[in-house]
PyMOL Python script that loads the backbone (N, CA, C, O; Angstrom):
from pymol import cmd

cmd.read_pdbstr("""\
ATOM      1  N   UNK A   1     105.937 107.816 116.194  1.00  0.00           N
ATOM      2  CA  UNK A   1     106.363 107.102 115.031  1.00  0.00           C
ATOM      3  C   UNK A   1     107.870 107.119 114.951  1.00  0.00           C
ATOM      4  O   UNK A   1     108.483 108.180 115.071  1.00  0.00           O
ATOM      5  N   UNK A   2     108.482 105.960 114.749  1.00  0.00           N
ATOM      6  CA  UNK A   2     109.975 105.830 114.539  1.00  0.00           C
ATOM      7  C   UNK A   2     110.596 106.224 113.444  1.00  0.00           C
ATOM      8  O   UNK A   2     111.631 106.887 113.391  1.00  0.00           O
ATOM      9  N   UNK A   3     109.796 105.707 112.335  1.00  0.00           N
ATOM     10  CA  UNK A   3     109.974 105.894 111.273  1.00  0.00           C
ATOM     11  C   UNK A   3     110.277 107.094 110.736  1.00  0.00           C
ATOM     12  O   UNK A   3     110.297 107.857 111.702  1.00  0.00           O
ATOM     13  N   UNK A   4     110.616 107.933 109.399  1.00  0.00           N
ATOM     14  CA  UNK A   4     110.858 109.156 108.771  1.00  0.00           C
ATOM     15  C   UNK A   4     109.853 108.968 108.069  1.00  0.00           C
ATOM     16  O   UNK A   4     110.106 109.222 106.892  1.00  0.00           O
ATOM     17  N   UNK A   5     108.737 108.614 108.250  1.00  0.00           N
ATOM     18  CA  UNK A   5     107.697 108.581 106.896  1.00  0.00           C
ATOM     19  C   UNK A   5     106.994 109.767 106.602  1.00  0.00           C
ATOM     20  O   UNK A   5     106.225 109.772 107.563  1.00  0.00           O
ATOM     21  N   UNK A   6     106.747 110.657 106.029  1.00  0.00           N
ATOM     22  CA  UNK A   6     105.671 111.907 105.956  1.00  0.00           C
ATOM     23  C   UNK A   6     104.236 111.627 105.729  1.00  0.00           C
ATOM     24  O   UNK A   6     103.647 111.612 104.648  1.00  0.00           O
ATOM     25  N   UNK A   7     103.705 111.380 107.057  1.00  0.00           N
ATOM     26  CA  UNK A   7     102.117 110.841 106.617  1.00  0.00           C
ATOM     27  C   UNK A   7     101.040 111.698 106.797  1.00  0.00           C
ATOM     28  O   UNK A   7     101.454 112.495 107.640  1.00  0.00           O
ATOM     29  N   UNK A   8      99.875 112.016 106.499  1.00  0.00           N
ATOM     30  CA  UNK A   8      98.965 113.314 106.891  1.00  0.00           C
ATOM     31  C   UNK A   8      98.907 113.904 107.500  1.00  0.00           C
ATOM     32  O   UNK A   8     100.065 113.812 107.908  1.00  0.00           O
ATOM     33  N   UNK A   9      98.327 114.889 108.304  1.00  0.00           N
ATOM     34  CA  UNK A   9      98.232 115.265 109.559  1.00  0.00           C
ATOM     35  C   UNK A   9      98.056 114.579 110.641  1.00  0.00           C
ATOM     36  O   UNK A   9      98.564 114.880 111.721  1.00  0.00           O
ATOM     37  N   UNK A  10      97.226 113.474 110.417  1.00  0.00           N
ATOM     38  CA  UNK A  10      96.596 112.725 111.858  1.00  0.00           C
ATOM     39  C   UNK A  10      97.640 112.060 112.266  1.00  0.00           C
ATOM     40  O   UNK A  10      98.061 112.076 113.423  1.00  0.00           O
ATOM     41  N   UNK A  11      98.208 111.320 111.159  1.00  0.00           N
ATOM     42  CA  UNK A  11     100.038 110.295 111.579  1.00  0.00           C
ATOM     43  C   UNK A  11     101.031 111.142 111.608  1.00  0.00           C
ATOM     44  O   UNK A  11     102.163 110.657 111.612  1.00  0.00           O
ATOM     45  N   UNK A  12     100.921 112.209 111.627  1.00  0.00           N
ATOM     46  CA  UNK A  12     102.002 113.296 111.732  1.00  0.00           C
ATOM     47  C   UNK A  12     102.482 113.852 113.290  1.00  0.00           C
ATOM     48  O   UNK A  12     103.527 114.275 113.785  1.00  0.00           O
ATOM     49  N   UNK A  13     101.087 113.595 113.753  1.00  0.00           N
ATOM     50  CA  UNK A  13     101.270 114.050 115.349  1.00  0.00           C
ATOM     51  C   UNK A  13     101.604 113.264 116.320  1.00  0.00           C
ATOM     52  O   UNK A  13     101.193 112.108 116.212  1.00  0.00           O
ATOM     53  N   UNK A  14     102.153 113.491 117.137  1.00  0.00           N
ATOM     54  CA  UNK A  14     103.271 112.470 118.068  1.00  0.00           C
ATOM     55  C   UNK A  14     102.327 111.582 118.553  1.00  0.00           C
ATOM     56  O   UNK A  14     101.159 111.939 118.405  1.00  0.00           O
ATOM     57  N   UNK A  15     102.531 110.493 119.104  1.00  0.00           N
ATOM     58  CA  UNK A  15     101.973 109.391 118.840  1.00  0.00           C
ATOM     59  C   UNK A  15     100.810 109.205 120.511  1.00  0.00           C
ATOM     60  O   UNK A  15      99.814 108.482 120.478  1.00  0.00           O
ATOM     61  N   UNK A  16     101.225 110.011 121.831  1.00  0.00           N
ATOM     62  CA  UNK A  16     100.131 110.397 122.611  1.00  0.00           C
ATOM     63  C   UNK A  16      99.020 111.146 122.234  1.00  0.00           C
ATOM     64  O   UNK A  16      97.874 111.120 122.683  1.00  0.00           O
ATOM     65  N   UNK A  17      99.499 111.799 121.372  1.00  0.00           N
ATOM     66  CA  UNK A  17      97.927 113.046 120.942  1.00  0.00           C
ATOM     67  C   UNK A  17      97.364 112.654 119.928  1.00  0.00           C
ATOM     68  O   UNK A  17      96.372 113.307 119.603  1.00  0.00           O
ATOM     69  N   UNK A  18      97.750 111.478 119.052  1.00  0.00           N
ATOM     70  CA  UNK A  18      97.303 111.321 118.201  1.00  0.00           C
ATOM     71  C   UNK A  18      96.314 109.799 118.304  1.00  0.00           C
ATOM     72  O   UNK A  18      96.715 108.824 118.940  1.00  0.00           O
ATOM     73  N   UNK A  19      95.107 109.821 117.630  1.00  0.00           N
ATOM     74  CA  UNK A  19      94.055 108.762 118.156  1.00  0.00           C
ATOM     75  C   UNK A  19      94.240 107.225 117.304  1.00  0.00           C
ATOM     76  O   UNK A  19      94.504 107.020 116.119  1.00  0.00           O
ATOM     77  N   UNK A  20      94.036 106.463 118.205  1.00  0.00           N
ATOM     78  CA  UNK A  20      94.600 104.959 117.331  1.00  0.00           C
ATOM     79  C   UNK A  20      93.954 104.784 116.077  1.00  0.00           C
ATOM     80  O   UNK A  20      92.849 105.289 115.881  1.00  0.00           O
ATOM     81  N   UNK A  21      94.577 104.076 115.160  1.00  0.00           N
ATOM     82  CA  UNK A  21      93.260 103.172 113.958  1.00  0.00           C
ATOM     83  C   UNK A  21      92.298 102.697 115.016  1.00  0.00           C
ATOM     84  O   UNK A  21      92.398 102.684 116.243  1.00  0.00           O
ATOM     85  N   UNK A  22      91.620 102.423 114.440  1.00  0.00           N
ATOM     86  CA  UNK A  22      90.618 101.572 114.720  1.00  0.00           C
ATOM     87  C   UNK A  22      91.117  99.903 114.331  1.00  0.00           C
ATOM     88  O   UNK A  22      91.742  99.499 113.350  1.00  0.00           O
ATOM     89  N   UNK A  23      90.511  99.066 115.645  1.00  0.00           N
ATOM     90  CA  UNK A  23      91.516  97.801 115.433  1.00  0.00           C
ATOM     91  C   UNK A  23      90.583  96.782 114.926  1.00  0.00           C
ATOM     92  O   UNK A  23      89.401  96.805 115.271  1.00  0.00           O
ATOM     93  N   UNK A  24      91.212  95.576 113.847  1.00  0.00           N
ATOM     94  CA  UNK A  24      90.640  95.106 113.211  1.00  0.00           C
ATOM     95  C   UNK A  24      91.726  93.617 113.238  1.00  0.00           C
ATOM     96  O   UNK A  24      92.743  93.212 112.674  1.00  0.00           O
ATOM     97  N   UNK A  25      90.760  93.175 114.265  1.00  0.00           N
ATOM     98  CA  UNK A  25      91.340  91.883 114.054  1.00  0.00           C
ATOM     99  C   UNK A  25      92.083  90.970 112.691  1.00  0.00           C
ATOM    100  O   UNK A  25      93.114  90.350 112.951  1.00  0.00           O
ATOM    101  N   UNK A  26      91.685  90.934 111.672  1.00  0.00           N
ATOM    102  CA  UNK A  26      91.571  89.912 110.172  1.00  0.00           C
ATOM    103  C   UNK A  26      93.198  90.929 110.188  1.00  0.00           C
ATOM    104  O   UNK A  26      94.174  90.280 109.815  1.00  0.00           O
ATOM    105  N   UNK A  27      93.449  92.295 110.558  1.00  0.00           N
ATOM    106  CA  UNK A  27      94.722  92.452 109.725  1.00  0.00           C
ATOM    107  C   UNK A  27      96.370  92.107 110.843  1.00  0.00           C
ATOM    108  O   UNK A  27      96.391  91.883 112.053  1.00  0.00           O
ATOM    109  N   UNK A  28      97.313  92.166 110.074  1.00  0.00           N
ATOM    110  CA  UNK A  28      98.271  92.265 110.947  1.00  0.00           C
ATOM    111  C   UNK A  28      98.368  93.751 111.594  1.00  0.00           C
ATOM    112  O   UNK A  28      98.006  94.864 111.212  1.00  0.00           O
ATOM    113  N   UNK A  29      99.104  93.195 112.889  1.00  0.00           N
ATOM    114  CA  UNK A  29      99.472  94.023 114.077  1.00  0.00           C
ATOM    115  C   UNK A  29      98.025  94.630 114.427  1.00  0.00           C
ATOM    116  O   UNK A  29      98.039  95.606 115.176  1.00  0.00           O
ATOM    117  N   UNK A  30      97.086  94.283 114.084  1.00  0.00           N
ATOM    118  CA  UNK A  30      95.395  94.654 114.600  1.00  0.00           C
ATOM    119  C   UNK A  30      95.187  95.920 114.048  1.00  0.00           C
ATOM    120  O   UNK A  30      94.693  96.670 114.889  1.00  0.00           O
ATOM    121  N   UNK A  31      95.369  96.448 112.973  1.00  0.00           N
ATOM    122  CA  UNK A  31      95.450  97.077 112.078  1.00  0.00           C
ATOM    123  C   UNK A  31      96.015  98.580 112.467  1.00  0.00           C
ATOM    124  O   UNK A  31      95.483  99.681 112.330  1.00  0.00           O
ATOM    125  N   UNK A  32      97.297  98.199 113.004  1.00  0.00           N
ATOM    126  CA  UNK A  32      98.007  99.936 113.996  1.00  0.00           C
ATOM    127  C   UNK A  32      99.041  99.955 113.443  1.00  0.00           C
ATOM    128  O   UNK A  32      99.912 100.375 114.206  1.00  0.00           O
ATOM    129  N   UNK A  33      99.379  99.730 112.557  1.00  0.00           N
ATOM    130  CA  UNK A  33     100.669  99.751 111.758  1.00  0.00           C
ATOM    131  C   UNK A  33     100.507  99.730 110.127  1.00  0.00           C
ATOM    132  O   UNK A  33     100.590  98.729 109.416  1.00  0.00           O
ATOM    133  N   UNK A  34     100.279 100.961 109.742  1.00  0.00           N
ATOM    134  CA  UNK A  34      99.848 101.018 108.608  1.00  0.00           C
ATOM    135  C   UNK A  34     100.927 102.231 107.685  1.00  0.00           C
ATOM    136  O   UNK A  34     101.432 103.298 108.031  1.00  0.00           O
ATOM    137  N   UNK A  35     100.955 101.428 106.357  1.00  0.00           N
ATOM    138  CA  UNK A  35     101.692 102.274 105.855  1.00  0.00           C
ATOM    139  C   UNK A  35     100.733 103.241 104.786  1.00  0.00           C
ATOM    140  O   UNK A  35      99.763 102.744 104.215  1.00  0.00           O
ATOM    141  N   UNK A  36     101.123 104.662 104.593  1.00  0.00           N
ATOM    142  CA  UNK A  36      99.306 105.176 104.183  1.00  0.00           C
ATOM    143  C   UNK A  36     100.078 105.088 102.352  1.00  0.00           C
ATOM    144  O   UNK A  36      99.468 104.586 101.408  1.00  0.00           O
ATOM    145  N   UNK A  37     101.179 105.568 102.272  1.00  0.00           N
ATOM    146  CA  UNK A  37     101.837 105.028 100.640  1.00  0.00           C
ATOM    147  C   UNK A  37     101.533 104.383 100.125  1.00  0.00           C
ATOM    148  O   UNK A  37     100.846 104.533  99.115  1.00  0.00           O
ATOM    149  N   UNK A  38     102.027 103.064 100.737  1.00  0.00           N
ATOM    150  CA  UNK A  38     102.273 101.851  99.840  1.00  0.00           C
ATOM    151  C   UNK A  38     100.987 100.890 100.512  1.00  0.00           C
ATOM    152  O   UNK A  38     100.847  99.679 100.687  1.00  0.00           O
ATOM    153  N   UNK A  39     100.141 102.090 100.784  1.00  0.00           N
ATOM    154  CA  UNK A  39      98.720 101.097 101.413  1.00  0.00           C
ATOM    155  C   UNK A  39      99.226  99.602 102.335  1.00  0.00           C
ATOM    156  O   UNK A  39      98.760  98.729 101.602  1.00  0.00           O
ATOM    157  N   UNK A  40      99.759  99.024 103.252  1.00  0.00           N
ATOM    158  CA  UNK A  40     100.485  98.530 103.809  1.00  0.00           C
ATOM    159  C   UNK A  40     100.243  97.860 105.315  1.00  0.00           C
ATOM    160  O   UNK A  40     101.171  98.085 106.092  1.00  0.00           O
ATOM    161  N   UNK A  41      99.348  97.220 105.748  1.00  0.00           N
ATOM    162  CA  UNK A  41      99.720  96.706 107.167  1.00  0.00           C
ATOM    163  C   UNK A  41     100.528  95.776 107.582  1.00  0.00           C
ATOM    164  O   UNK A  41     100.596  94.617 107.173  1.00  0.00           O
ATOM    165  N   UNK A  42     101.406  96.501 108.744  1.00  0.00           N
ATOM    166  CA  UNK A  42     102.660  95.355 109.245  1.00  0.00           C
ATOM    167  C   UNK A  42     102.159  94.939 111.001  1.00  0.00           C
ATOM    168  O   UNK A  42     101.187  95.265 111.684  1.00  0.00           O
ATOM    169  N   UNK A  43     103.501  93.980 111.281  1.00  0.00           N
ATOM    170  CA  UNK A  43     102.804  93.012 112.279  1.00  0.00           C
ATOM    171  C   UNK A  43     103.137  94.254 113.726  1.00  0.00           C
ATOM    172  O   UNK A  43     102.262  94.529 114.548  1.00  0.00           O
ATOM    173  N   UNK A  44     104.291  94.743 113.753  1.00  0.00           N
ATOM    174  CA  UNK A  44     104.939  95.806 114.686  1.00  0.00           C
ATOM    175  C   UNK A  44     105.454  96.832 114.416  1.00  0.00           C
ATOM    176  O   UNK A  44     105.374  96.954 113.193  1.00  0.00           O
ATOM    177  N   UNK A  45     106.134  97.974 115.007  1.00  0.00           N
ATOM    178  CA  UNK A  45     106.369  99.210 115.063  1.00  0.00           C
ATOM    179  C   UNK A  45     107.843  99.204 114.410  1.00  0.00           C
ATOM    180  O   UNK A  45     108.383 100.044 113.689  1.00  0.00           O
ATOM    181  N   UNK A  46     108.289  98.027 114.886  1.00  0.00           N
ATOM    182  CA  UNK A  46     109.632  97.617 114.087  1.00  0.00           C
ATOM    183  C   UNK A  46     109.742  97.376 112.287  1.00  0.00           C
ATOM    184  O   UNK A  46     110.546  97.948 111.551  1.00  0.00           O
ATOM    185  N   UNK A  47     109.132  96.792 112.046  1.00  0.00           N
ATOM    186  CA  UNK A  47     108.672  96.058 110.684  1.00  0.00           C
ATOM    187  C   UNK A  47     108.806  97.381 109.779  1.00  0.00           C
ATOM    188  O   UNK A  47     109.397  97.668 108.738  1.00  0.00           O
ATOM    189  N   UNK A  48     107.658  98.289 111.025  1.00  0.00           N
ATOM    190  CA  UNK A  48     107.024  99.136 110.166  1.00  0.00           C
ATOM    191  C   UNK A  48     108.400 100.488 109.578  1.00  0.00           C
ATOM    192  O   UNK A  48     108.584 100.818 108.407  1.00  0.00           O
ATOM    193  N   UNK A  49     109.090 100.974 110.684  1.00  0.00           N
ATOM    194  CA  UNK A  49     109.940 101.414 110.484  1.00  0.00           C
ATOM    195  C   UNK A  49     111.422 101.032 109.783  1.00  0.00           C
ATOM    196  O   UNK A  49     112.352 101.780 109.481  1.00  0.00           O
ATOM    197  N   UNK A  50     111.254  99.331 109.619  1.00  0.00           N
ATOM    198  CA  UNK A  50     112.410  99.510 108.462  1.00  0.00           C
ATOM    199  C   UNK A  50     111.497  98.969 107.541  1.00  0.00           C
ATOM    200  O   UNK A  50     112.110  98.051 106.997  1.00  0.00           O
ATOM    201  N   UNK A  51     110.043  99.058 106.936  1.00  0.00           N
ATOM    202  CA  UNK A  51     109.691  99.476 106.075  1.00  0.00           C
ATOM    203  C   UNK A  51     109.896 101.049 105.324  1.00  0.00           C
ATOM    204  O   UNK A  51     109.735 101.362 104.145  1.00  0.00           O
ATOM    205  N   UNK A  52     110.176 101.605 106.110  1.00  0.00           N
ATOM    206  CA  UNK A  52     109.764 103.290 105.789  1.00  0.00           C
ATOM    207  C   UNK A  52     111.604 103.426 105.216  1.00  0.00           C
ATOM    208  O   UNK A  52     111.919 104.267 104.374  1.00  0.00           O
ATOM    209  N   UNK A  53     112.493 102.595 105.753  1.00  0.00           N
ATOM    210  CA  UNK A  53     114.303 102.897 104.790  1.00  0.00           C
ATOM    211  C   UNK A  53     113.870 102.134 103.756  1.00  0.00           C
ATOM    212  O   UNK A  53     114.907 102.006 103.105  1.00  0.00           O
ATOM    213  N   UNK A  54     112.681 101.305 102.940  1.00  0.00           N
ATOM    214  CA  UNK A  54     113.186 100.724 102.123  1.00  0.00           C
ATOM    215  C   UNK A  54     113.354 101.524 100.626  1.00  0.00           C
ATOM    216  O   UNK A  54     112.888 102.663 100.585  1.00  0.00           O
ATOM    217  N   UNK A  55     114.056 100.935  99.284  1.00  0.00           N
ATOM    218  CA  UNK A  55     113.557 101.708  98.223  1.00  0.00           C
ATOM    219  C   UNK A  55     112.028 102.007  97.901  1.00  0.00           C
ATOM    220  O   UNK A  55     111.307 102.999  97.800  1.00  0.00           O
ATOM    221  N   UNK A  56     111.945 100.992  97.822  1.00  0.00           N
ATOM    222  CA  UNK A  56     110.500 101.008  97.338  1.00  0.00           C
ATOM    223  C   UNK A  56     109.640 101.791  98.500  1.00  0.00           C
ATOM    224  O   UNK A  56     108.757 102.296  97.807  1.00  0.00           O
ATOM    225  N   UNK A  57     109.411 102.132  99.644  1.00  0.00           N
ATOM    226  CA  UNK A  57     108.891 102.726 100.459  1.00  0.00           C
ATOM    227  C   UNK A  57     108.899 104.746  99.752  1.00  0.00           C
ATOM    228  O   UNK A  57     108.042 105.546  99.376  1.00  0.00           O
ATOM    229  N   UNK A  58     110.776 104.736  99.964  1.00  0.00           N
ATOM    230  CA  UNK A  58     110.511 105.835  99.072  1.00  0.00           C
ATOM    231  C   UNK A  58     110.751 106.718  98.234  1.00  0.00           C
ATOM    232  O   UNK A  58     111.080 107.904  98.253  1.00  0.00           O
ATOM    233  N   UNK A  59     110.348 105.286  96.851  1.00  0.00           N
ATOM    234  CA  UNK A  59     110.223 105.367  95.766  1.00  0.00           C
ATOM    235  C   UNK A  59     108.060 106.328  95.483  1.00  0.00           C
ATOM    236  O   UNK A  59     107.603 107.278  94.847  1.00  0.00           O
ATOM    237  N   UNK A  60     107.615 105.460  96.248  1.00  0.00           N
ATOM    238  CA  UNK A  60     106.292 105.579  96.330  1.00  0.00           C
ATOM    239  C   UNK A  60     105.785 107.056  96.881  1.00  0.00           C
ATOM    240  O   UNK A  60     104.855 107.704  96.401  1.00  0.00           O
ATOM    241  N   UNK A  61     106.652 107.450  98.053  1.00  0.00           N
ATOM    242  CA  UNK A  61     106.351 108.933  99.132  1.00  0.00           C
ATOM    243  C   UNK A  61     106.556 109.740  97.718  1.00  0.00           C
ATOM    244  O   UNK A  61     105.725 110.492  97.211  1.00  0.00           O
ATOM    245  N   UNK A  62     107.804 109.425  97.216  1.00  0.00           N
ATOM    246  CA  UNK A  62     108.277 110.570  96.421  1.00  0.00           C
ATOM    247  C   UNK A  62     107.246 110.970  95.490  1.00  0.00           C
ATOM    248  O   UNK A  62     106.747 112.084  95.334  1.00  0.00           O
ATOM    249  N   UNK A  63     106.895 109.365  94.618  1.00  0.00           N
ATOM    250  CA  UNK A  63     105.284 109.865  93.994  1.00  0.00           C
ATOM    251  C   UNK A  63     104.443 110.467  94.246  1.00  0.00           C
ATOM    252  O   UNK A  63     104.041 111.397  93.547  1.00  0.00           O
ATOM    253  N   UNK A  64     103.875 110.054  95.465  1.00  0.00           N
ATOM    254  CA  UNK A  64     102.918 110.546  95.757  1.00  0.00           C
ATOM    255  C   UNK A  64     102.894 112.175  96.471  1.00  0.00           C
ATOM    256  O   UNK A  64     101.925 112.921  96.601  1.00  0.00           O
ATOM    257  N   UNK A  65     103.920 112.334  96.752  1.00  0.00           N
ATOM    258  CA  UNK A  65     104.207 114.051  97.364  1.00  0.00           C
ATOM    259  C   UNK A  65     104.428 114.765  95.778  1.00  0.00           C
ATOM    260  O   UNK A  65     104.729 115.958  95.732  1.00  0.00           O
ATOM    261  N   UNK A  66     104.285 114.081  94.666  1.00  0.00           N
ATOM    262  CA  UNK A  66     104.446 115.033  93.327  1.00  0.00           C
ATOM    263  C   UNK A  66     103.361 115.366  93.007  1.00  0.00           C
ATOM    264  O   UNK A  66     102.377 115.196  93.726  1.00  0.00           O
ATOM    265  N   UNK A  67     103.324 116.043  91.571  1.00  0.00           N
ATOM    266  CA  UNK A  67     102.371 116.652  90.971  1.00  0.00           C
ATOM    267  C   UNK A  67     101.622 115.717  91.463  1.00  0.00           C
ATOM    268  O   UNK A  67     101.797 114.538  91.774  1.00  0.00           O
ATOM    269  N   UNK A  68     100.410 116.741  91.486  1.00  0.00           N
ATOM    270  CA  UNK A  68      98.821 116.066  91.591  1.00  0.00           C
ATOM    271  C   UNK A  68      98.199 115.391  90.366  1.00  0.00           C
ATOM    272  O   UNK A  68      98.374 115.749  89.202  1.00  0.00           O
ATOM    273  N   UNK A  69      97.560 114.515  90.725  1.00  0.00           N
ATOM    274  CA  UNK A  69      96.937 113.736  89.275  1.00  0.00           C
ATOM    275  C   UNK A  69      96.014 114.539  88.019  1.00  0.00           C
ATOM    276  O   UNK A  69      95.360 115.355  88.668  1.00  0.00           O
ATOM    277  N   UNK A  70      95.782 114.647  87.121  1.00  0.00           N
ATOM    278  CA  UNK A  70      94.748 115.363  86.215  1.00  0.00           C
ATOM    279  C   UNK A  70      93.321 115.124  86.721  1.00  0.00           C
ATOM    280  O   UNK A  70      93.185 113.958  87.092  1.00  0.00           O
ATOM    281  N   UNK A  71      92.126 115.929  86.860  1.00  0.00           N
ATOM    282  CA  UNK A  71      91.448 116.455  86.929  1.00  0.00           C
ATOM    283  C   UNK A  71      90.983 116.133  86.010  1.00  0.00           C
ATOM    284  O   UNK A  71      91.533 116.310  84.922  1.00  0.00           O
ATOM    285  N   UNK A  72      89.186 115.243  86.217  1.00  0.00           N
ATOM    286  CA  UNK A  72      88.042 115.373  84.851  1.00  0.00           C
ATOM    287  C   UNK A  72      88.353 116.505  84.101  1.00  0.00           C
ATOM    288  O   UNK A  72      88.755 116.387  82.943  1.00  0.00           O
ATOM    289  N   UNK A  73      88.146 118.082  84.879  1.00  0.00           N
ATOM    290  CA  UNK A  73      88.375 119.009  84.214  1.00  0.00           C
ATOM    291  C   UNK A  73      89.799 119.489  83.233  1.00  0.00           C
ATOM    292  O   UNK A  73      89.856 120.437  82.449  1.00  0.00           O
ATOM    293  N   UNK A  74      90.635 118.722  83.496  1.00  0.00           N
ATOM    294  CA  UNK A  74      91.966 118.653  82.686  1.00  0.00           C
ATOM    295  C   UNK A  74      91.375 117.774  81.750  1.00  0.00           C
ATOM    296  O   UNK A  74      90.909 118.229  80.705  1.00  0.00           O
ATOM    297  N   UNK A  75      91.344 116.684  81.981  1.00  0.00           N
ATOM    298  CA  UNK A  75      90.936 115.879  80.808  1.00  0.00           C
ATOM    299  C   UNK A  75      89.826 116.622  79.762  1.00  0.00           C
ATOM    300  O   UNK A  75      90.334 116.475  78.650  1.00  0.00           O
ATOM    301  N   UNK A  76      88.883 117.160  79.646  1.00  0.00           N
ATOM    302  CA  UNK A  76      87.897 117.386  79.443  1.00  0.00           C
ATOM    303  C   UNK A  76      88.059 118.382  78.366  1.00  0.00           C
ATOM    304  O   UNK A  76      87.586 118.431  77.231  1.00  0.00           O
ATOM    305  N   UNK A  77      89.129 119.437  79.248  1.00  0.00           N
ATOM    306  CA  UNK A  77      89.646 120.748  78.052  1.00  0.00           C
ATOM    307  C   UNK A  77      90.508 120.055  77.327  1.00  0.00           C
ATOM    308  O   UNK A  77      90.365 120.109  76.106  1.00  0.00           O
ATOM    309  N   UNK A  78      91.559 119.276  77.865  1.00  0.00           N
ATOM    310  CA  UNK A  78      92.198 118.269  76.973  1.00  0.00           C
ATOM    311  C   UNK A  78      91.681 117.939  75.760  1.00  0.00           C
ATOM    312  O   UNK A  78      92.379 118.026  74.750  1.00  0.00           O
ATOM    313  N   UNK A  79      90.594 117.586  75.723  1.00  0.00           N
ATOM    314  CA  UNK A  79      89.651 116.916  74.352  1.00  0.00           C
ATOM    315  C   UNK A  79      89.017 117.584  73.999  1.00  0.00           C
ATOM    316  O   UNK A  79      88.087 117.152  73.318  1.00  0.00           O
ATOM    317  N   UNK A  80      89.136 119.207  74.266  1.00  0.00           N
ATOM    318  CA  UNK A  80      88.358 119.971  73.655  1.00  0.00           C
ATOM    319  C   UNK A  80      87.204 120.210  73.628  1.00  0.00           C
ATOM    320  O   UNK A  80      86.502 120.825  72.825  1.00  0.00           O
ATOM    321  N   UNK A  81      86.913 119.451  74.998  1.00  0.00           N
ATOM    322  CA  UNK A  81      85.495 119.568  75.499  1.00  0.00           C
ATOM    323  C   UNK A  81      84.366 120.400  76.398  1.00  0.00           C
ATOM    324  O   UNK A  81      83.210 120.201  76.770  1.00  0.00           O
ATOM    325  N   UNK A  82      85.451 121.533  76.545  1.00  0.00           N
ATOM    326  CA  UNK A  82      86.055 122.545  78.003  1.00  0.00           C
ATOM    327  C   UNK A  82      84.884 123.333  77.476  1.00  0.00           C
ATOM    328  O   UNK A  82      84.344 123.092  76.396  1.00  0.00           O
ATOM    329  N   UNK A  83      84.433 124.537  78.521  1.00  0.00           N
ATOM    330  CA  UNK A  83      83.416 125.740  78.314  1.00  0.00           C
ATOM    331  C   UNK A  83      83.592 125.762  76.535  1.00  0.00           C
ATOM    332  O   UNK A  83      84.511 125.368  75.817  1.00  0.00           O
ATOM    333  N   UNK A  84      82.579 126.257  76.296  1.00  0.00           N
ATOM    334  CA  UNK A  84      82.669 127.137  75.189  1.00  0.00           C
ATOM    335  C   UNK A  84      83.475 128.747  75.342  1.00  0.00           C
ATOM    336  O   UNK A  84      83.852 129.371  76.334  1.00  0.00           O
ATOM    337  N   UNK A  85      83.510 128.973  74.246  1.00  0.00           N
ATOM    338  CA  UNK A  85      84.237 130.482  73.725  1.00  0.00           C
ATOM    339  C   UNK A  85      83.460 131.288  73.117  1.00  0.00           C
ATOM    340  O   UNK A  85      83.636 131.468  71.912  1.00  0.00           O
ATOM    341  N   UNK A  86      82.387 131.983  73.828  1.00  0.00           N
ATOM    342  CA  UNK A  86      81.543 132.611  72.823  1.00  0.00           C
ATOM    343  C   UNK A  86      82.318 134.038  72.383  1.00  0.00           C
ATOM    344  O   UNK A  86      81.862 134.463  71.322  1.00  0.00           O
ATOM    345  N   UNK A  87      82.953 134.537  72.722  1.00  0.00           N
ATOM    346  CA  UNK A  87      83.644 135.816  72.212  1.00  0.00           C
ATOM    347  C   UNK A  87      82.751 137.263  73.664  1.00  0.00           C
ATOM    348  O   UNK A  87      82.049 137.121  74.665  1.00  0.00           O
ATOM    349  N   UNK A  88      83.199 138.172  73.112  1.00  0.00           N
ATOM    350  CA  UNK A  88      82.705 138.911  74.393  1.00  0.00           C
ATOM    351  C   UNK A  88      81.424 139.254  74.460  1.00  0.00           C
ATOM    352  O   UNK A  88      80.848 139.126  73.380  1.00  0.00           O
ATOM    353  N   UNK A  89      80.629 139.726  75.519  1.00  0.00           N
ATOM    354  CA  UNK A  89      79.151 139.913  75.725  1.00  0.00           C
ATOM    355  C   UNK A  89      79.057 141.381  75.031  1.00  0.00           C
ATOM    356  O   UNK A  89      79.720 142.399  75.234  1.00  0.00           O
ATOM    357  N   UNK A  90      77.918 141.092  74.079  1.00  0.00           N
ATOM    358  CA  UNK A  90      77.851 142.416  73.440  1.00  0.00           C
ATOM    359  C   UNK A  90      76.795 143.695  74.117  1.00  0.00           C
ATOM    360  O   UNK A  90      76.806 144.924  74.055  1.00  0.00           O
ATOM    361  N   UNK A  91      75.729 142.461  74.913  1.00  0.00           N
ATOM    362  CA  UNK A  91      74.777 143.100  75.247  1.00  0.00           C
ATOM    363  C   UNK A  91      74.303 142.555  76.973  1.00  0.00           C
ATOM    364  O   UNK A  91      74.154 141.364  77.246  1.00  0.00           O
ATOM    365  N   UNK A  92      74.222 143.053  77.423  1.00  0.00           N
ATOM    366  CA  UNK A  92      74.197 142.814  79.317  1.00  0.00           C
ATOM    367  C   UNK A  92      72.194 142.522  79.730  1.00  0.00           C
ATOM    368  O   UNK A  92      71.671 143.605  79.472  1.00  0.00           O
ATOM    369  N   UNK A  93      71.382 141.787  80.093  1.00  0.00           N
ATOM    370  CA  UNK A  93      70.060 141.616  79.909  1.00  0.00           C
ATOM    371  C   UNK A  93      69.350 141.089  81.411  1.00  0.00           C
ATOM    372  O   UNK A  93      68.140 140.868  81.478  1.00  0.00           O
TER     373      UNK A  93
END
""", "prot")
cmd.dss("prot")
cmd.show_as("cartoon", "prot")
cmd.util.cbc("prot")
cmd.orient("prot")
């Protein structure tokens, strides 16, 4: 990869050891040029890498390498909907 992009493990590994997409005619560049951010297929390796200087490229990494999203279970205690609180076990059975 040319690019500076930080992509999972599998696009992380140099580009002999690492196993192609799977190719799909209907997309551009036969679907081997993918941006995993900004969800993204380009036509070449070129494209793709001055995709990865743009703002918006990473505007998006930066998002997505942040906090993690909330959790049903966040939401849930959120609304006060979380375990109950029964107070402590008085008796063991």
């Amino acid at each position: 990869m040319g690019g500076k992009c930080p992509h999972r493990k599998e696009l992380n590994k140099p580009e002999d050891l690492r196993q192609p997409l799977p190719v799909d005619e209907d997309l551009p560049g036969m679907g081997q040029y993918y941006c995993l951010h900004c969800d993204r297929y380009f036509a070449n390796v070129t494209v793709r890498d001055e995709h990865f200087k743009t703002k918006r490229h990473r505007k998006r990494a930066k998002q997505m390498m942040g906090p993690a999203p909330h959790t049903q279970l966040d939401a849930d205690l959120a609304a006060g909907m979380g375990m109950p609180d029964n107070g402590p076990k008085l008796m063991s059975m």
